[in-house]
Each structure stands twice: as structure tokens, then as C-alpha cells.
N, C-alpha and C positions, 0 to 999 in steps of 0.2 A: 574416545569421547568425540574426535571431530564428526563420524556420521551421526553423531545423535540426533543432528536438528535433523538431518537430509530425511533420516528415517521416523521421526514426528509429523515433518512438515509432508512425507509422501502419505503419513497416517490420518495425519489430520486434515487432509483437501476438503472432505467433506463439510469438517466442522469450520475449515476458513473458506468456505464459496464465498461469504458474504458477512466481511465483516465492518461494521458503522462506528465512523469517529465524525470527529469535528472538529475546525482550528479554526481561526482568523485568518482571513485574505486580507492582502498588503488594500488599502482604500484605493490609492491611487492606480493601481494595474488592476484590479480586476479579476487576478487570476494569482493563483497559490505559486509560488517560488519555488523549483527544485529541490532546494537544498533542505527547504520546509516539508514538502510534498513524502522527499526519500525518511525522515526522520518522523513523519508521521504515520508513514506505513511502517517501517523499523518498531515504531511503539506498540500499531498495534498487534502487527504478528506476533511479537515477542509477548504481549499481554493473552495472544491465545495460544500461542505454542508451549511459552515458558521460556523457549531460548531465544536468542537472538540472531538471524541471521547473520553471515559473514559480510554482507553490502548487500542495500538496496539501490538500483539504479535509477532513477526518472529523468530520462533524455530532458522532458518536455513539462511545464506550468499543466496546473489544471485549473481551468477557467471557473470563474466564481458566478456560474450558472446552470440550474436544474439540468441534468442530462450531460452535462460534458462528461468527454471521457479522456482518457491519457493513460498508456501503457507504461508500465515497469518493469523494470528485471529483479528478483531474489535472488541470489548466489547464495548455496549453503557451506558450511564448513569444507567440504569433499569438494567442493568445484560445479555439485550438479546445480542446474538453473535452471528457473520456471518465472515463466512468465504470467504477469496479473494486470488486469485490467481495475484501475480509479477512477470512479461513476461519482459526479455532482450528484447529491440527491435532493439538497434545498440551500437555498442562502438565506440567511435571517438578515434579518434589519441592519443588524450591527455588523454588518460583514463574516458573519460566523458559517462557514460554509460545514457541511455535514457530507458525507461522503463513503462509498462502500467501496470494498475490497474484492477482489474476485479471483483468487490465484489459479490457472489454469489448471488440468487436471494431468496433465501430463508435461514433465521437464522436459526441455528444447531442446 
């Protein structure tokens, strides 16, 4: 069972080029918190793959403005990893930032 995701997640690159969520940015920073950032991409690969990856990484905030961007790491059950790029794609009024997903097409 542990290569399931690895062999989902090399299946489904195409169906997660681009995938759109949304959270609340902290008011006061401006910019989405790691810890938030990794848990939010965690939700939504796992909402398109079905499983959930082994860790998501995100070194780095992603700023709560159109057009930022901020890389991560996916680790799958097996060890392989792939890297995805998190694109600002608007901010709402209330802090609600929306954001796509872009998992590289080839493991690292």
C-alpha cells in the first residue's frame, strides 16, 4: 500500500497542474503561515488524489497578494518527492486569500 499515493500522485500530475483553495491570512502579517500554508496543500491533494501524502513541506509564508508565489515539497509514502509551486491568485476583503496549486511534472 505504501506506493499507492506515489503511483496516484505520478498519475494524476495532470489532473493536479492546478488546483484552487482558499484560507484566511493571519490580518496582521499579510502573508499565510507555514504551518497553515503545509495543511492546506495536505487538504487539497489529498481531496484530489484521495490519499494523503507522507509531509508536505513549505520552507516559506505565501504573501497575501495576487501573484505571489512560494514553493513546497510533497514527500510520498516511498520517499519520492516532487516539487509544487503556490500561486496568490486574489485576496478578498476579509482576508480570504484563494490560491492554486501546481505540482511539478517530474519528482526531484
Amino acid at each position: 500500500m505504501r506506493g499507492v499515493f506515489r503511483i496516484a500522485a505520478v498519475t494524476a500530475i495532470g489532473l493536479l497542474a492546478l488546483v484552487s483553495c482558499s484560507f484566511t491570512a493571519g490580518s496582521s502579517t499579510d502573508t499565510v503561515g507555514t504551518k497553515e500554508l503545509e495543511k492546506q496543500v495536505d487538504d487539497a491533494l489529498t481531496k484530489q488524489v484521495g490519499q494523503s501524502p507522507a509531509t508536505v513541506d513549505c520552507p516559506q509564508g505565501l504573501k497575501a497578494e495576487k501573484g505571489a508565489q512560494t514553493r513546497c515539497t510533497l514527500t510520498a509514502d516511498d520517499g519520492t518527492r516532487f516539487g509544487l509551486t503556490v500561486t496568490t491568485k486574489r485576496v478578498n476583503s476579509d482576508s480570504k486569500v484563494d490560491f492554486d496549486i501546481k505540482v511539478d511534472d517530474k519528482p526531484l
